[in-house]
C-alpha positions as CSV (number, residue, x, y, z in Angstrom):
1,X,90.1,73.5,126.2
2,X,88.2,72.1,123.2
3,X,88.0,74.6,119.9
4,X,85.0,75.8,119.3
5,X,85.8,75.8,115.3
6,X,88.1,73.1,113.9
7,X,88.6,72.3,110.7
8,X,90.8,69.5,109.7
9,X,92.0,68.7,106.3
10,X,89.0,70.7,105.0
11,X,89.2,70.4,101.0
12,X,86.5,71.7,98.8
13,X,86.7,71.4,95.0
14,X,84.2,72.7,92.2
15,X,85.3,69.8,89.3
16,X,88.5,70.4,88.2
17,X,89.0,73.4,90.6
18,X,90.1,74.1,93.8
19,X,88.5,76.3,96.2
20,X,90.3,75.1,99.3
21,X,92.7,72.5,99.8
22,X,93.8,70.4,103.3
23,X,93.0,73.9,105.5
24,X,94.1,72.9,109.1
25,X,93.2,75.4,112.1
26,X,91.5,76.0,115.7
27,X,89.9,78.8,117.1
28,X,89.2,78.7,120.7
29,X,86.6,80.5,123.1
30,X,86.4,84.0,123.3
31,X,88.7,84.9,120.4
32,X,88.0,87.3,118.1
33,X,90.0,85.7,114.5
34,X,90.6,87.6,111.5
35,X,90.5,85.8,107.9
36,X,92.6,87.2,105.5
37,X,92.8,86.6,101.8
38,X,92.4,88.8,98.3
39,X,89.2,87.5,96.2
40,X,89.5,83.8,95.4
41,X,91.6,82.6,98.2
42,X,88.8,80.5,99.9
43,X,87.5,82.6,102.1
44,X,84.1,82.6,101.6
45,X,84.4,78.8,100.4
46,X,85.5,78.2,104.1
47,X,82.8,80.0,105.7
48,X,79.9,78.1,103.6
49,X,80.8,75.3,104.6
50,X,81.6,76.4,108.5
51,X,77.8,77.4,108.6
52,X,76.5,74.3,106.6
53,X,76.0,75.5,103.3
54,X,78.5,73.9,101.4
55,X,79.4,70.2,102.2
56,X,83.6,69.4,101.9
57,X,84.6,67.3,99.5
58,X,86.9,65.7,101.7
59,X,87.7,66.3,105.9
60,X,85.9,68.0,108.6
61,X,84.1,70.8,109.9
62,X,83.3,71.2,113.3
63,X,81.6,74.2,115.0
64,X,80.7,73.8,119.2
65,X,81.5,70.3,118.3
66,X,79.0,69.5,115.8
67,X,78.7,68.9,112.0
68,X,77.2,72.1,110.3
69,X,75.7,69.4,107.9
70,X,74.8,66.7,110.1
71,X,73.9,68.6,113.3
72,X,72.4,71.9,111.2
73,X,69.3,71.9,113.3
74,X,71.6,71.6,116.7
75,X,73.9,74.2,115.8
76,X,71.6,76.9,114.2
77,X,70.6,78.6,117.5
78,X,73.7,78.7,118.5
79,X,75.5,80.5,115.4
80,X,75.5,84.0,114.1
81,X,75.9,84.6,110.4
82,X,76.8,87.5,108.0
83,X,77.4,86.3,104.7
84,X,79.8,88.6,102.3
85,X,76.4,89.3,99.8
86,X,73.6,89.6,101.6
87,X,70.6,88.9,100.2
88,X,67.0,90.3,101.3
89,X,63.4,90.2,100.0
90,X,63.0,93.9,98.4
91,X,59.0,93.6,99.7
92,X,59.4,92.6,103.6
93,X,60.2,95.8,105.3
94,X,63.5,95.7,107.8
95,X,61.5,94.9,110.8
96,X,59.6,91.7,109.1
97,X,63.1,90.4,108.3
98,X,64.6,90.1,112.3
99,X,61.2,88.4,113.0
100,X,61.6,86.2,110.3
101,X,65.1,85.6,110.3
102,X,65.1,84.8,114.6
103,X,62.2,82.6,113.4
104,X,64.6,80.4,111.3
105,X,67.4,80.9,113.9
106,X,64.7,78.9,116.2
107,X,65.7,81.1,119.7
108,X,64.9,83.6,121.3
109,X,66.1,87.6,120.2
110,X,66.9,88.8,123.4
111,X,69.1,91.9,121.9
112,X,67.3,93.1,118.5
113,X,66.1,96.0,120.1
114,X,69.5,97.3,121.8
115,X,71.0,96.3,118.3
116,X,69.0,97.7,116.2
117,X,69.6,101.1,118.6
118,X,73.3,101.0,118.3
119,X,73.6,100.9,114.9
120,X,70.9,103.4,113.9
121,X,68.4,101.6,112.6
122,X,65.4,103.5,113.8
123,X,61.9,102.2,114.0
124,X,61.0,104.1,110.9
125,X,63.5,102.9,109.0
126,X,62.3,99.1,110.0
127,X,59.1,100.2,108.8
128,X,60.4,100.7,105.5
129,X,60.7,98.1,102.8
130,X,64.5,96.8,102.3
131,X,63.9,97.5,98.3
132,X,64.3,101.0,99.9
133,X,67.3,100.6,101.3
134,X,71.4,101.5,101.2
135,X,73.6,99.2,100.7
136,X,74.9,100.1,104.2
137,X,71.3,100.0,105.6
138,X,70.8,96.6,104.4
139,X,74.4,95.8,106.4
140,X,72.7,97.0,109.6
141,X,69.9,94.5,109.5
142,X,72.3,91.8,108.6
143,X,75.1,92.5,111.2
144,X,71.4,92.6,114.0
145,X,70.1,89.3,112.6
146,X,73.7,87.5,113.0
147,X,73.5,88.9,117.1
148,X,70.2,89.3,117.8
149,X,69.5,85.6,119.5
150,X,73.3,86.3,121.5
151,X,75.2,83.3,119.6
152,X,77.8,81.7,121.3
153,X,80.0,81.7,117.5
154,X,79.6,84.9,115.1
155,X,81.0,84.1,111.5
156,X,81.1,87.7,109.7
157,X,82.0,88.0,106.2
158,X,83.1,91.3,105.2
159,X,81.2,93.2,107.8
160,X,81.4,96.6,107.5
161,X,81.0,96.8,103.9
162,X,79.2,99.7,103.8
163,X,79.0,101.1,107.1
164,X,79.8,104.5,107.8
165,X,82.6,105.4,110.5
166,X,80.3,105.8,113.3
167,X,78.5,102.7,113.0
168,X,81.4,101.1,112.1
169,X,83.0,102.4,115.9
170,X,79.5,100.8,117.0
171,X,80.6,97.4,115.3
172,X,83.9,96.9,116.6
173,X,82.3,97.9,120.6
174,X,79.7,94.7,119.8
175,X,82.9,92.5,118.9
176,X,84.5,93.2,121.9
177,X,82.2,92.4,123.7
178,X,81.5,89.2,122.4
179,X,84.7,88.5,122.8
180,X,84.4,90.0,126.6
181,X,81.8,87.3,127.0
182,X,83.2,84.7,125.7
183,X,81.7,84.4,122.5
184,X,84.0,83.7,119.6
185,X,83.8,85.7,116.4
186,X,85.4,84.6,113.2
187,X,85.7,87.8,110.9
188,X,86.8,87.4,107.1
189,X,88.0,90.8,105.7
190,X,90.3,92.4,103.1
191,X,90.4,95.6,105.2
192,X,93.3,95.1,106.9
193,X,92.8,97.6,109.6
194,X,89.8,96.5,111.2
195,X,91.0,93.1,111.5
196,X,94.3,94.9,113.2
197,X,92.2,96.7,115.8
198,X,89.6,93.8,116.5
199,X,91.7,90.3,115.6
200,X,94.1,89.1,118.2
201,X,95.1,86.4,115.4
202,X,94.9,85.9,112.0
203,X,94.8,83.2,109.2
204,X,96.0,83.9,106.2
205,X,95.2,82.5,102.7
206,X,96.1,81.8,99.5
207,X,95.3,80.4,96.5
208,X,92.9,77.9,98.9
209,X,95.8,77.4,101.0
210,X,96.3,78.6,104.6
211,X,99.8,80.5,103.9
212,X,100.1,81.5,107.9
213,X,98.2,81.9,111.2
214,X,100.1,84.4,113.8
215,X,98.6,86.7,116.4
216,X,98.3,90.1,114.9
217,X,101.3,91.4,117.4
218,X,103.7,88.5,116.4
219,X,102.7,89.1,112.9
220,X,103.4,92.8,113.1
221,X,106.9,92.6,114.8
222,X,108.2,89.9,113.3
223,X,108.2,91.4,109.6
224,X,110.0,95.0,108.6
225,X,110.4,98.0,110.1
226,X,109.3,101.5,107.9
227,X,112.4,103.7,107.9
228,X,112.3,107.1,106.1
229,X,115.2,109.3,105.7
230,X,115.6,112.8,104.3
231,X,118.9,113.3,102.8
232,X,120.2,117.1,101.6
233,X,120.1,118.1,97.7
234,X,122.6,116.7,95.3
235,X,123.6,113.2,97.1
236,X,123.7,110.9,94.3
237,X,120.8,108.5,95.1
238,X,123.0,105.6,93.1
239,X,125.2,105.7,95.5
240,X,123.5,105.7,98.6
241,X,124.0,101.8,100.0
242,X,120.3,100.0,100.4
243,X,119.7,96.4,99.5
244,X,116.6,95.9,97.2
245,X,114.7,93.7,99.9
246,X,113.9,96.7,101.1
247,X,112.0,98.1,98.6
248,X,113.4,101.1,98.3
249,X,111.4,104.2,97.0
250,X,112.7,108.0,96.9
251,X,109.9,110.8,97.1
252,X,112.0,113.5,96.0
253,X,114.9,113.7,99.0
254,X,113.4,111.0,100.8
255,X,113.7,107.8,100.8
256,X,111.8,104.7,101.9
257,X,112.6,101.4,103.5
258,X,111.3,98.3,105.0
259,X,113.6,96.6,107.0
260,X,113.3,93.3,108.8
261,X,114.1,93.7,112.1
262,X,116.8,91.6,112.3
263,X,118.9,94.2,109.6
264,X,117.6,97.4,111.1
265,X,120.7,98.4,113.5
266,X,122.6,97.4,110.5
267,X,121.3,98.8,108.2
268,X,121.2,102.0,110.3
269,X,125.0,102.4,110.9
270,X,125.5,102.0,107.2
271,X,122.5,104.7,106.6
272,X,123.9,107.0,109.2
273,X,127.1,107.2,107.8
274,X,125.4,109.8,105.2
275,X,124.8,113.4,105.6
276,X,121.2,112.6,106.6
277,X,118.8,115.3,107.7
278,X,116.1,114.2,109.6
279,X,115.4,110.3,110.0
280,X,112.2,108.0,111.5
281,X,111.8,104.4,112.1
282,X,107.8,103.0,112.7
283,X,106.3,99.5,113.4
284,X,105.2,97.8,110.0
285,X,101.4,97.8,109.9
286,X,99.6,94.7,109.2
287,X,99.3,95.6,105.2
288,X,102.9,95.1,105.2
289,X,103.3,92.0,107.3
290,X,100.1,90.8,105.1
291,X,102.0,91.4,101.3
292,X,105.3,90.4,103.3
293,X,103.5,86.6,103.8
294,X,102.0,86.6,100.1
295,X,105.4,87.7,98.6
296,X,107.3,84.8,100.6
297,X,104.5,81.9,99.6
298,X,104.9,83.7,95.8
299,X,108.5,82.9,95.8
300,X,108.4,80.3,97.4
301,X,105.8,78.6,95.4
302,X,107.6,79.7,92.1
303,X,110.8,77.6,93.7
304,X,108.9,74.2,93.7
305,X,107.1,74.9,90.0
306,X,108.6,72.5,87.8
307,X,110.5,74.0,85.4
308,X,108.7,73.2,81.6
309,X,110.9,72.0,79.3
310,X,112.5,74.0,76.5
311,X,110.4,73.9,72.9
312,X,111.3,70.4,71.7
313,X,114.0,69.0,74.0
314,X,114.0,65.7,74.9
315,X,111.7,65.0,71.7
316,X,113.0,62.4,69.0
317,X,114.8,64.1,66.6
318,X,116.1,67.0,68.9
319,X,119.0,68.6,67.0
320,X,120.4,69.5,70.5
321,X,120.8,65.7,71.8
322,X,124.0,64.1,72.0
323,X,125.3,67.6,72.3
């Protein structure tokens, strides 16, 4: 099966800097992918120009196939788009907005009206003008003009900025069922637990580098372990035998781990061997496996850094050569 987004060597640079540098990956029919990345990795870089508004300054971008530049006219029908700062005219009221947005989007809007019912946007509040609006108001019309003409691709930036936790259940039922239909959604957030409930995998970057892509599971099982034990008053916590790659942190009598999973029966026997009072072991959430990946590239990144020089050796006249 043919991706439905594949980018291959896709570089973008603004002069001298580097918003995203030889990103390599596919995302196929029907998946929902998560994009994960602090501000500045590239995210939104690589979104602009996955929709056509920024062109790469060197390899490719292809979307159903075709050039969001070249093929723009092709592909806008069939792509859904929330970008991560939404921008509306503060005179056209909600309502004016879809019409003129599915108007640009040049097919029909089969679904505005179920949309716009699921996530509580009323026919009084699409009366209103958007000047009038939330912030999380303004969301709603954006996340209904990125589904309203049923795109086969939906590229969401940051969607639920805003949204409160009952729309935001409403959200997550609409990627599903994307997903359900085939439909493949490509959802760039820095909340880590959405894109752990709705992402079956996950690119992460860095520093306009992809660092990793892993499905959510494998990303999840493959990194530590939390393990908290409670230990009785007056055990020295000096001596009690942890490693620091596992961050340790004491809260009082307890203390904190995260273990890879290849240390944790280990680790254990060693643990056990104290007069421990009560003990639990839990699966790593995604935050952890997330600042696990960004700690490794960190270090090793910081490996491959050239080393600078001392002040002045090597230069003529360098007291120290010949020493």
């Amino acid at each position: 099966m043919a991706a439905v987004i594949e980018l291959t060597g896709l570089t973008k640079r603004y002069g001298a800097t580097v918003g995203i540098q030889g990103l390599d990956l596919q995302v196929e029919s029907g998946e929902v992918f998560g994009f994960l990345g602090p501000n500045g990795a590239g995210k939104t870089t690589t979104i602009r120009c996955m929709v056509g508004l920024l062109s790469p300054t060197s390899g490719t971008t292809r979307v159903l196939g075709l050039d969001p530049i070249a093929d723009h006219g092709r592909l806008t029908p069939q792509l859904g788009y929330l970008p991560g700062e939404l921008r509306l005219y503060g005179e056209l009221t909600g309502a004016q907005h879809l019409a003129f947005l599915g108007q640009l989007q040049g097919r029909p809007t089969p679904r505005r009206q179920e949309l716009c019912q699921r996530l509580e946007l009323t026919g009084r509040d699409l009366g209103r003008p958007v000047a009038e609006y939330s912030h999380g108001m303004r969301q709603k019309v954006g996340l209904v003009q990125a589904l309203q003409h049923d795109p086969e691709v939906v590229i969401l930036d940051e969607p639920t900025e805003g949204l409160d936790p009952l729309v935001q259940e409403a959200f997550f039922a609409l990627v599903s069922e994307a997903s359900e239909a085939g439909h493949t959604v490509f959802l760039s957030s820095h909340v880590l637990s959405e894109v752990q409930r709705t992402c079956g995998r996950v690119g992460i970057v860095r520093a306009g580098r992809l660092v990793a892509v892993e499905a959510v599971a494998a990303l999840r099982e493959a990194r530590a372990r939390r393990v908290r034990l409670s230990l009785p008053d007056g055990v020295d916590h000096g001596q009690v035998p942890v490693e620091a790659r596992w961050s340790p942190t004491w809260s009082g009598n307890e203390l904190r781990l995260l273990v890879h999973p290849e240390e944790l029966v280990a680790a254990l026997r060693g643990l056990l061997q104290l007069p421990v009072t009560d003990i639990a072991v839990e699966e790593a959430g995604l935050d952890e496996a997330f600042l696990a990946f960004y700690r490794q590239a960190e270090a090793e990144a910081e490996a491959h850094r050239p080393k600078a020089p001392a002040w002045g050796a090597g230069l003529p006249g360098d007291p120290r050569e010949g020493r």
